[in-house]
PAFI-201593 format. One record per atom (N, C-alpha, C): residue in three letters; chain; atom name; x, y, z. Coordinates in steps of 0.05 Angstrom, whole numbers, padded with zeros to 5 digits, m for minus. Layout:
<atom r="Ala" c="A" a="CA" X="X" Y="Y" Z="Z"/>
...
***
This chain:
<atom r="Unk" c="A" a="N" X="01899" Y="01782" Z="01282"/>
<atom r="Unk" c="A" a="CA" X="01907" Y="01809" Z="01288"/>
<atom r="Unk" c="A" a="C" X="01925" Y="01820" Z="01266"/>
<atom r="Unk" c="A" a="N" X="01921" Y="01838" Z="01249"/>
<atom r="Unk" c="A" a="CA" X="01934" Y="01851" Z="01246"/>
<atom r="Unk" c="A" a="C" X="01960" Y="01872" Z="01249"/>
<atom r="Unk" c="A" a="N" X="01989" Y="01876" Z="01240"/>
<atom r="Unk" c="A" a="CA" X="01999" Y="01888" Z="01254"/>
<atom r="Unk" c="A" a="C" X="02006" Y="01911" Z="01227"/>
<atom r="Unk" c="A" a="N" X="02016" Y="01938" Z="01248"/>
<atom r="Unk" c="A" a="CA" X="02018" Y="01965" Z="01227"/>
<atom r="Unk" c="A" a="C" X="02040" Y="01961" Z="01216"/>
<atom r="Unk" c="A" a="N" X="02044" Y="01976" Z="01187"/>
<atom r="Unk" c="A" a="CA" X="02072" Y="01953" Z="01171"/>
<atom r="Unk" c="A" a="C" X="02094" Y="01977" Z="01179"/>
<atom r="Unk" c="A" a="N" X="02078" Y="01994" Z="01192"/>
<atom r="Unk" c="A" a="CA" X="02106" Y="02019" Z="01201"/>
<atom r="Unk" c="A" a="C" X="02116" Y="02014" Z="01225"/>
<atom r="Unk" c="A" a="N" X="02105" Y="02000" Z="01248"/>
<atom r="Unk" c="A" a="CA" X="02114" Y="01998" Z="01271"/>
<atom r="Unk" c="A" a="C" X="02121" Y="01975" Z="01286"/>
<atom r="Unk" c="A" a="N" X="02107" Y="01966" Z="01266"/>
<atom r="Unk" c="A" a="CA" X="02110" Y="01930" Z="01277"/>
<atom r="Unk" c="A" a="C" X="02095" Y="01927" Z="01309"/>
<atom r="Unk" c="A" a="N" X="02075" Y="01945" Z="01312"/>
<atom r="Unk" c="A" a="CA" X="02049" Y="01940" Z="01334"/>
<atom r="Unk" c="A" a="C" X="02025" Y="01943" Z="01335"/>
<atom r="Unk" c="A" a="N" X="02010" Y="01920" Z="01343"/>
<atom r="Unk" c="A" a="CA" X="01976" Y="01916" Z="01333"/>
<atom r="Unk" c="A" a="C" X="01968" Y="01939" Z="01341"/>
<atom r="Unk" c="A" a="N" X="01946" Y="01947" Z="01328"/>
<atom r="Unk" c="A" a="CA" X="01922" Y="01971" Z="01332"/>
<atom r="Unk" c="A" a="C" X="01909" Y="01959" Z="01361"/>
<atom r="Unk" c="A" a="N" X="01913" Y="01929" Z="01365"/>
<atom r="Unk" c="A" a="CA" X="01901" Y="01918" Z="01380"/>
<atom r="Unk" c="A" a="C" X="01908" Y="01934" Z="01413"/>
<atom r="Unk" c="A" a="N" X="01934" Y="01935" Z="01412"/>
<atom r="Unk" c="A" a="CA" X="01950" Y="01941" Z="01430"/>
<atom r="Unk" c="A" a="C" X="01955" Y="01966" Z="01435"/>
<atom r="Unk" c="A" a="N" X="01954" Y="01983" Z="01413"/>
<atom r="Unk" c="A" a="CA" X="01951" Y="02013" Z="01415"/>
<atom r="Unk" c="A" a="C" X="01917" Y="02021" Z="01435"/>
<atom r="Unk" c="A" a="N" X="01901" Y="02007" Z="01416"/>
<atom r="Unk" c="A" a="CA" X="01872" Y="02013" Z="01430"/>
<atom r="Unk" c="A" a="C" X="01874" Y="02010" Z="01463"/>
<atom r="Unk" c="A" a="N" X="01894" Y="01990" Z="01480"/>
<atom r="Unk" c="A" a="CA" X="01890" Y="01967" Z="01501"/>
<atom r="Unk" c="A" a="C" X="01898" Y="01993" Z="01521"/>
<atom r="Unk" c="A" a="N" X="01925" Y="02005" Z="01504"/>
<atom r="Unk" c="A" a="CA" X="01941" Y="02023" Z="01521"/>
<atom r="Unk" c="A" a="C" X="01935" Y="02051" Z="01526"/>
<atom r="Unk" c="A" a="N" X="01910" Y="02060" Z="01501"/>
<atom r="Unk" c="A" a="CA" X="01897" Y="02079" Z="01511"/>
<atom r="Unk" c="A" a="C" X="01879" Y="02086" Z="01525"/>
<atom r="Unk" c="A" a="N" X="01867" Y="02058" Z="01528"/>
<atom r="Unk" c="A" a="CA" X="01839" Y="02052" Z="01543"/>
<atom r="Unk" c="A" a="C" X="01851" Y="02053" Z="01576"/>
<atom r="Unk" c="A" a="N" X="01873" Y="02038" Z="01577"/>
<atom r="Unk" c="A" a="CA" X="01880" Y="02038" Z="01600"/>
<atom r="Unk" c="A" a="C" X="01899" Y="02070" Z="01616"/>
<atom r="Unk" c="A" a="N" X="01900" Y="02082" Z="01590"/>
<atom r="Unk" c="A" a="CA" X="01912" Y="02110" Z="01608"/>
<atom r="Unk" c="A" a="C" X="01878" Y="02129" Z="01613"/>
<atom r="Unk" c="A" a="N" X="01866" Y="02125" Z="01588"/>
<atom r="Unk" c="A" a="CA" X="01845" Y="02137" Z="01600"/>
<atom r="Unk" c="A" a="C" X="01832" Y="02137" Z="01629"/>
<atom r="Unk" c="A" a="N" X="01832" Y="02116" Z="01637"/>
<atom r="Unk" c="A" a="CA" X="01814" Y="02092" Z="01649"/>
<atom r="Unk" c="A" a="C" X="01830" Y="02114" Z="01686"/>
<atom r="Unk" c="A" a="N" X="01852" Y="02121" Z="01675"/>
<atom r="Unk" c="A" a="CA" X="01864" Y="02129" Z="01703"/>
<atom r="Unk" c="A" a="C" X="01894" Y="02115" Z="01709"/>
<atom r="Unk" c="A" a="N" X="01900" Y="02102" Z="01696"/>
<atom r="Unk" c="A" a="CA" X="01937" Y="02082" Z="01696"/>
<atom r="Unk" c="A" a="C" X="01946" Y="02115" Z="01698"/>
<atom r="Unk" c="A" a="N" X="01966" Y="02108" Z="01714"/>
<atom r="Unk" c="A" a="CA" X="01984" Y="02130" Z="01715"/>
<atom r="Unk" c="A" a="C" X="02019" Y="02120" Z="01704"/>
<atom r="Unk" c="A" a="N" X="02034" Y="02132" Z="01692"/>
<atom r="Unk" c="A" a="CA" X="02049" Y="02123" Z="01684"/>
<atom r="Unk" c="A" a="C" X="02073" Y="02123" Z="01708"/>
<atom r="Unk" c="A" a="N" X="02065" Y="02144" Z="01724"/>
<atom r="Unk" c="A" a="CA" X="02089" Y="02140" Z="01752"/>
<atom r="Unk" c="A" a="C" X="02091" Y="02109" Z="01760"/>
<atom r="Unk" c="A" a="N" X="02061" Y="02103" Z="01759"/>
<atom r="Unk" c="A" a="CA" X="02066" Y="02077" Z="01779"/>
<atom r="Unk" c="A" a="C" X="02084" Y="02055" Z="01754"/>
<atom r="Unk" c="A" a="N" X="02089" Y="02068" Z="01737"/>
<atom r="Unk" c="A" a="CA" X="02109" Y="02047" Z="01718"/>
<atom r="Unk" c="A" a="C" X="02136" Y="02054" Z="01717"/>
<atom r="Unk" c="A" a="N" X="02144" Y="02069" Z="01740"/>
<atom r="Unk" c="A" a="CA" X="02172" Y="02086" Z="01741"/>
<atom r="Unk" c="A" a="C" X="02171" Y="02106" Z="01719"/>
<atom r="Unk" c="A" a="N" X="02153" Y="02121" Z="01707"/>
<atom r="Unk" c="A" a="CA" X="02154" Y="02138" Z="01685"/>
<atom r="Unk" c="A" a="C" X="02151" Y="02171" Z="01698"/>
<atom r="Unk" c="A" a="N" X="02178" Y="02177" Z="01696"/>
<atom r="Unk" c="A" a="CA" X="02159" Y="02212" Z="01701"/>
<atom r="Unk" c="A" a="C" X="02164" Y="02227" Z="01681"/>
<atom r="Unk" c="A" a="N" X="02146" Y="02238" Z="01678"/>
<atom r="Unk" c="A" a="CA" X="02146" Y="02256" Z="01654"/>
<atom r="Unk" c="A" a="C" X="02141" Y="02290" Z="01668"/>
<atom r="Unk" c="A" a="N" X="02150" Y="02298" Z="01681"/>
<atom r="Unk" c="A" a="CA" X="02142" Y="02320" Z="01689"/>
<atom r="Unk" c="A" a="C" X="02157" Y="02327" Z="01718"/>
<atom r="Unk" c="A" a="N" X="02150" Y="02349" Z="01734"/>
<atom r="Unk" c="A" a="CA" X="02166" Y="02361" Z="01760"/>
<atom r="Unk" c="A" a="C" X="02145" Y="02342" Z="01783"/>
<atom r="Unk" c="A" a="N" X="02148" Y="02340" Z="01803"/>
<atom r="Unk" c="A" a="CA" X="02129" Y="02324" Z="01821"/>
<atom r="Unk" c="A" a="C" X="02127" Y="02348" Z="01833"/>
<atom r="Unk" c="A" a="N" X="02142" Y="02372" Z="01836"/>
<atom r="Unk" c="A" a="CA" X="02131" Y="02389" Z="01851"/>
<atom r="Unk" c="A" a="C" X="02117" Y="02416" Z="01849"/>
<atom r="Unk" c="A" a="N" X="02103" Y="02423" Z="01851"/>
<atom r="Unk" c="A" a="CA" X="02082" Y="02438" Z="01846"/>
<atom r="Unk" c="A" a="C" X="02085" Y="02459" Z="01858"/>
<atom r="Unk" c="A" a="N" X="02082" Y="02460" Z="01883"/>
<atom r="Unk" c="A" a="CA" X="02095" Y="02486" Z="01901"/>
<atom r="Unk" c="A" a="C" X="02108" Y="02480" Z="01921"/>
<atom r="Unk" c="A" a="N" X="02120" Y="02488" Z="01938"/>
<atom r="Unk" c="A" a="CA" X="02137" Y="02485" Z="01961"/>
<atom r="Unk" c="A" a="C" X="02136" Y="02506" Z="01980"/>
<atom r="Unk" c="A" a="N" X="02150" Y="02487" Z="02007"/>
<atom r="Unk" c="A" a="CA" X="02138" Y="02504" Z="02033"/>
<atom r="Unk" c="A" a="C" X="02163" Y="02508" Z="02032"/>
<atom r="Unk" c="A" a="N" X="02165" Y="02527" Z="02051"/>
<atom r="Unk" c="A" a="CA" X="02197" Y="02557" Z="02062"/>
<atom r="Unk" c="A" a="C" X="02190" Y="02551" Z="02088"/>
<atom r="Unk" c="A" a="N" X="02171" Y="02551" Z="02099"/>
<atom r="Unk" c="A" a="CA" X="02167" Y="02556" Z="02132"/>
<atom r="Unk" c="A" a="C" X="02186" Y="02527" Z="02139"/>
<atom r="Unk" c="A" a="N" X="02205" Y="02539" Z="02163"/>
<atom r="Unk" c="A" a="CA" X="02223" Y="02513" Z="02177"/>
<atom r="Unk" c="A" a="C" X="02205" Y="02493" Z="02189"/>
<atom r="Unk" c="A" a="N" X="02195" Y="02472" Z="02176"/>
<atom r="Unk" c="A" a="CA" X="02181" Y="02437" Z="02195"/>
<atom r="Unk" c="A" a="C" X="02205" Y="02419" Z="02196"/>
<atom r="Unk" c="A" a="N" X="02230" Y="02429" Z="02205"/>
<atom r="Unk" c="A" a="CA" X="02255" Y="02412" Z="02202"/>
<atom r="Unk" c="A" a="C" X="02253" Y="02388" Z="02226"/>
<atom r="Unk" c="A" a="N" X="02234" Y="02396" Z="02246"/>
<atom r="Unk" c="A" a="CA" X="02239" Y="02369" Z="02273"/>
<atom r="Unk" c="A" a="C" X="02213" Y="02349" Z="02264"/>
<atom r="Unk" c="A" a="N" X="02195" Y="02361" Z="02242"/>
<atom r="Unk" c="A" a="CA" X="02175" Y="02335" Z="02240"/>
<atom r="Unk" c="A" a="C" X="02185" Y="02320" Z="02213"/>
<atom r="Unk" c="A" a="N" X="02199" Y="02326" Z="02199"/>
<atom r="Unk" c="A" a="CA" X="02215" Y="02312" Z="02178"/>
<atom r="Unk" c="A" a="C" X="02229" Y="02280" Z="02186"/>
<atom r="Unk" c="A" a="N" X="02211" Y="02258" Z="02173"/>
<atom r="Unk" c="A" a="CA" X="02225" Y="02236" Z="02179"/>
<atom r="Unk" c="A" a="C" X="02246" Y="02220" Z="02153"/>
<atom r="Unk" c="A" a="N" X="02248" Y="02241" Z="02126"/>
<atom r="Unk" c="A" a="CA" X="02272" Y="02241" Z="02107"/>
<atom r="Unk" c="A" a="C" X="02271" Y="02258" Z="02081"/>
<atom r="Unk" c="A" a="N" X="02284" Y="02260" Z="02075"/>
<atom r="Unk" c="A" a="CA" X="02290" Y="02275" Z="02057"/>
<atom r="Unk" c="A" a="C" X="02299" Y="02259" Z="02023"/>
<atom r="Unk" c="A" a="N" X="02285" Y="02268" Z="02002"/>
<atom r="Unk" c="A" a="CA" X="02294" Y="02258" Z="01982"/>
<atom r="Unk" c="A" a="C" X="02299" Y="02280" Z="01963"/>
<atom r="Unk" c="A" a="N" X="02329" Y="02287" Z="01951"/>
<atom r="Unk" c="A" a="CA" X="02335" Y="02303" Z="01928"/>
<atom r="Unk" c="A" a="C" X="02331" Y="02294" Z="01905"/>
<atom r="Unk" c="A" a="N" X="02318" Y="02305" Z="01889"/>
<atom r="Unk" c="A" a="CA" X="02314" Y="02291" Z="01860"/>
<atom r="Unk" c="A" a="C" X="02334" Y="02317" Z="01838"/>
<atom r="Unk" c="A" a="N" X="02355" Y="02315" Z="01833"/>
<atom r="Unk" c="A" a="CA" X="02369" Y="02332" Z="01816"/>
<atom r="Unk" c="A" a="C" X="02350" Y="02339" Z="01790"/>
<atom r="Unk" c="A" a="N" X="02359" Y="02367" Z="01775"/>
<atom r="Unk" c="A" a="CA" X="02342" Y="02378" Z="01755"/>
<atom r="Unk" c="A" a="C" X="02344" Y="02357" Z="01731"/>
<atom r="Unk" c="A" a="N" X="02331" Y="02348" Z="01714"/>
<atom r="Unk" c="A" a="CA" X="02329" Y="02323" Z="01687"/>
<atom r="Unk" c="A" a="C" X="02321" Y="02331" Z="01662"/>
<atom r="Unk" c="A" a="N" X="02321" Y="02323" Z="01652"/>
<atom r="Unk" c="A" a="CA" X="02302" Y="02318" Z="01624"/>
<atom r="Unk" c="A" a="C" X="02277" Y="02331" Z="01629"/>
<atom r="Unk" c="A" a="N" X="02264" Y="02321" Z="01651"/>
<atom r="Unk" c="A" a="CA" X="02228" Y="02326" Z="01655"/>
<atom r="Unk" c="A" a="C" X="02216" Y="02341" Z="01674"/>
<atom r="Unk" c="A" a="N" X="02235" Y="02353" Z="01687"/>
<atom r="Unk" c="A" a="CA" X="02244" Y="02380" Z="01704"/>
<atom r="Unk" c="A" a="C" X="02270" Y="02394" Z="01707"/>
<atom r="Unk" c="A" a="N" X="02266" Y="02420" Z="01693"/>
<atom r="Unk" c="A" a="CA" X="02289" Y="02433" Z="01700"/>
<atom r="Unk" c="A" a="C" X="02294" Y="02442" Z="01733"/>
<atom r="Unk" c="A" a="N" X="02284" Y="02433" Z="01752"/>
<atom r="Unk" c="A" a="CA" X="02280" Y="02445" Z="01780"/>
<atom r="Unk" c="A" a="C" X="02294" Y="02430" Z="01793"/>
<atom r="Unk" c="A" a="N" X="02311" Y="02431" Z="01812"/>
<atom r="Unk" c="A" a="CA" X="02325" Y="02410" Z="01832"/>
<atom r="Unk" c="A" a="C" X="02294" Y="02410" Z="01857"/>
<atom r="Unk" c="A" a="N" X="02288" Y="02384" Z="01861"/>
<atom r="Unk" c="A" a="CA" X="02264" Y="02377" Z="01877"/>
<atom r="Unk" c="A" a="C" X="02272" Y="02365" Z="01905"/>
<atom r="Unk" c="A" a="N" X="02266" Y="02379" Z="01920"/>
<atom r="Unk" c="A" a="CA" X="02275" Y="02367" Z="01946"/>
<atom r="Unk" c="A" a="C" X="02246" Y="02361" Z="01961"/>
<atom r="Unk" c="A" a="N" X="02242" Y="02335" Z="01966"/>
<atom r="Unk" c="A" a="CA" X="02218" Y="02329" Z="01973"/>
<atom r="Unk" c="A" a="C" X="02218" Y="02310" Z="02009"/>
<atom r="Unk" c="A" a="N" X="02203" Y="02337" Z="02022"/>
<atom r="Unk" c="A" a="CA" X="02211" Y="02309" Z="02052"/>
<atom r="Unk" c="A" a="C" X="02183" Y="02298" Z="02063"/>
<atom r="Unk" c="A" a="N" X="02192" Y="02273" Z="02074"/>
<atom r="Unk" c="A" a="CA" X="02166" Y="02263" Z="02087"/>
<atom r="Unk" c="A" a="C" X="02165" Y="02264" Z="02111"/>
<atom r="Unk" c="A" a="N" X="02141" Y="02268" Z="02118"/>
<atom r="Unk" c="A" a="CA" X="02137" Y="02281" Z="02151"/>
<atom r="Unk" c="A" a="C" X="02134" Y="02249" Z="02163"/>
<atom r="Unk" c="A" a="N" X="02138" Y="02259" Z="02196"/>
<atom r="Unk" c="A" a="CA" X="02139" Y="02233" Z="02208"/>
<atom r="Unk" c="A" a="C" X="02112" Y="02227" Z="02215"/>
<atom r="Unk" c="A" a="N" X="02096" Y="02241" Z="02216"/>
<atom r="Unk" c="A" a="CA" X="02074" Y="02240" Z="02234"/>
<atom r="Unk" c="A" a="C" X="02051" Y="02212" Z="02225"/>
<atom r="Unk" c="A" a="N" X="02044" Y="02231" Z="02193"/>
<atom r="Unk" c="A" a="CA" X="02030" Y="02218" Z="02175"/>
<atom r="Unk" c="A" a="C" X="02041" Y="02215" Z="02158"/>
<atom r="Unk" c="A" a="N" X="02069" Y="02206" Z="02146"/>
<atom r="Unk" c="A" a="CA" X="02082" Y="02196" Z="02122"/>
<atom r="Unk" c="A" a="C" X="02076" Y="02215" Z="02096"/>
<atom r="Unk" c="A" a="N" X="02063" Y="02238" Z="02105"/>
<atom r="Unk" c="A" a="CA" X="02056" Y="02261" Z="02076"/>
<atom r="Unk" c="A" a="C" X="02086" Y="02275" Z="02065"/>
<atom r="Unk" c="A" a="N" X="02079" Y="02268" Z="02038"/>
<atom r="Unk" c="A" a="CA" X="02104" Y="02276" Z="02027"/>
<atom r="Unk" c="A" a="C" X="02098" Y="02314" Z="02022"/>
<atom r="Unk" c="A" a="N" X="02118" Y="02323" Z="02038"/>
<atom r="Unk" c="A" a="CA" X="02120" Y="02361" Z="02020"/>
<atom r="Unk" c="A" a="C" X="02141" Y="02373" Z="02010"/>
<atom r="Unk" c="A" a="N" X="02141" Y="02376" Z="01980"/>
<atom r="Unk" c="A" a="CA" X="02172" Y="02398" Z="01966"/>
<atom r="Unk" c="A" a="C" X="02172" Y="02414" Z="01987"/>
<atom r="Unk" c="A" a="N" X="02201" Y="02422" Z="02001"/>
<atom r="Unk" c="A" a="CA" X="02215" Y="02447" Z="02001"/>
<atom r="Unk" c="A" a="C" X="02232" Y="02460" Z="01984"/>
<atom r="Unk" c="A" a="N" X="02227" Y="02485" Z="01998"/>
<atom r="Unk" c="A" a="CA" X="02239" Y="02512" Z="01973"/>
<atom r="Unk" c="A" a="C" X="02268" Y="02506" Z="01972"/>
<atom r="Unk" c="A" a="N" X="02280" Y="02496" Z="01951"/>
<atom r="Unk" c="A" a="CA" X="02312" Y="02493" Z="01954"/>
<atom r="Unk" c="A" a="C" X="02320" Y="02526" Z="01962"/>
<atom r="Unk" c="A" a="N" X="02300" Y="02542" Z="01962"/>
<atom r="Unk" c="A" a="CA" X="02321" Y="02567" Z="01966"/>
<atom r="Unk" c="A" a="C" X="02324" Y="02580" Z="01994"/>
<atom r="Unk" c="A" a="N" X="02301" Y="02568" Z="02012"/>
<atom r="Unk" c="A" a="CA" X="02291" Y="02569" Z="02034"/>
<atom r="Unk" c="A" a="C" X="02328" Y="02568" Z="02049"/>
<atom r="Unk" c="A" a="N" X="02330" Y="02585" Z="02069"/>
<atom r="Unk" c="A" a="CA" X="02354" Y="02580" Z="02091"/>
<atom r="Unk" c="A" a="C" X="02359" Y="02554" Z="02098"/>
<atom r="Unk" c="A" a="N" X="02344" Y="02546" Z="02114"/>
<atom r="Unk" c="A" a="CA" X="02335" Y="02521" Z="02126"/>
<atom r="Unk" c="A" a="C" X="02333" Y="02493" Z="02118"/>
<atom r="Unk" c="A" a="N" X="02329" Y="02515" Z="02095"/>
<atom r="Unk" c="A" a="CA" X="02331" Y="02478" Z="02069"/>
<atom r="Unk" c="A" a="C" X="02361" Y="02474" Z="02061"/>
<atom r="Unk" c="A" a="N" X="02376" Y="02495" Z="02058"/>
<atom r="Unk" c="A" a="CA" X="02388" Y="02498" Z="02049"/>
<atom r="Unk" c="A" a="C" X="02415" Y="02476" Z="02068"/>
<atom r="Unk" c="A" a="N" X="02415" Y="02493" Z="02101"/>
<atom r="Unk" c="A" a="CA" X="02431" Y="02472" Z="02111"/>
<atom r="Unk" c="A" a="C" X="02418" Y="02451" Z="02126"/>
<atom r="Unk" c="A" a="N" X="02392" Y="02446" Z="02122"/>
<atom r="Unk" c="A" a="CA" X="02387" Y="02419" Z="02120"/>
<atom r="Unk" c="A" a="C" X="02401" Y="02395" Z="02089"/>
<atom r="Unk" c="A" a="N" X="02406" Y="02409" Z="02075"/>
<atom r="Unk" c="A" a="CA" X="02415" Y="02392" Z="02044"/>
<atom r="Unk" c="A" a="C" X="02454" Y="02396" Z="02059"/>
<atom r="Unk" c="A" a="N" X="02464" Y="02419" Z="02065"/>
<atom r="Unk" c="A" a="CA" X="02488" Y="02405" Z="02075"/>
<atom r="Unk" c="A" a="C" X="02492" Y="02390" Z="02100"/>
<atom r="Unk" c="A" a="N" X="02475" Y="02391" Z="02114"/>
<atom r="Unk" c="A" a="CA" X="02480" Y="02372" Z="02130"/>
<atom r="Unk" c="A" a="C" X="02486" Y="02338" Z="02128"/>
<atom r="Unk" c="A" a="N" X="02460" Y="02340" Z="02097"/>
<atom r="Unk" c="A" a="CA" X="02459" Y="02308" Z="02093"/>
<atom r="Unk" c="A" a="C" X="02478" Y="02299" Z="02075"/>
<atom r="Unk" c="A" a="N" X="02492" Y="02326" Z="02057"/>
<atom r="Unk" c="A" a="CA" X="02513" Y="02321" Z="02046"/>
<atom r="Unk" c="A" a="C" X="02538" Y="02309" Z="02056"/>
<atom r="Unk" c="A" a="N" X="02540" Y="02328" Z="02081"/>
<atom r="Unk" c="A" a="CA" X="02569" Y="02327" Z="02096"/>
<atom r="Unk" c="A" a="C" X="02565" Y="02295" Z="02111"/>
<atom r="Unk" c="A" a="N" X="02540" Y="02282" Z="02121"/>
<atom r="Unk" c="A" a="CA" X="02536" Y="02262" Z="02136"/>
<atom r="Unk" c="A" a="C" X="02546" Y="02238" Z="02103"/>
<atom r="Unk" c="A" a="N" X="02537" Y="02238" Z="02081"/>
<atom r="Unk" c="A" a="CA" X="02545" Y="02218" Z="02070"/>
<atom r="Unk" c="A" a="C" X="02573" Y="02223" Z="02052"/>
<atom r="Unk" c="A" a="N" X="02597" Y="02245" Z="02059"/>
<atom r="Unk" c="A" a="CA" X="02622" Y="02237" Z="02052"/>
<atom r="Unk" c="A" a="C" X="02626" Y="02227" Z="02079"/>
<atom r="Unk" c="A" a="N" X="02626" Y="02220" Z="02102"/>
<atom r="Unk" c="A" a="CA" X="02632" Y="02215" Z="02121"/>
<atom r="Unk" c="A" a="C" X="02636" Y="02177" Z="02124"/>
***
C-alpha cells in the first residue's frame, strides 16, 4: 500500500471511507453532527404527551437553540418552536426543577 507523502493516509483508506459514506454510513451514528437536526418545528401545545425534553444550545453546526421532545406514545422525536409560549415555560420549568 502506498501512502500520500502529504497526509500520511492510504488512497486505500480514502477510497474505503467514501465507499462507505456513499453506501448510506451516516456520520450521526459516529457522534458527528454537522448540521441543525431540526428542520421545522411544532407551536401547537402536545405538552401532556411529552415523555422528555432535550435542549441542544446554538454551536458551530447550528446557529438555532433546538429543543427537541419525545412523545410518550410512540417514542417520535419533534423540535418545538423555542418561541412558541408553551415551550417557552415548559424550558423554565425544567430549568427551575434542575437548580433545585
Amino acid at each position: 500500500m502506498k501512502k500520500s507523502s502529504r497526509t500520511g493516509i492510504s488512497p486505500s483508506f480514502v477510497k474505503i471511507c467514501i465507499c462507505n459514506l456513499r453506501t448510506g454510513m451516516s456520520l450521526r451514528s459516529l457522534g458527528v453532527e454537522l448540521h441543525c437536526r431540526c428542520i421545522q418545528t411544532e407551536s401547537r401545545p402536545i405538552g401532556r404527551h411529552i415523555e422528555k425534553v432535550e435542549l441542544i444550545p446554538a454551536n458551530s453546526h447550528c446557529e438555532e437553540t433546538e429543543i427537541i421532545a419525545t412523545l410518550k406514545k410512540d417514542g417520535q422525536e419533534v423540535c418545538l418552536d423555542p418561541e412558541a409560549p408553551w415551550v417557552k415555560k415548559v424550558i423554565q420549568r425544567i430549568m427551575a426543577n434542575k437548580k433545585r
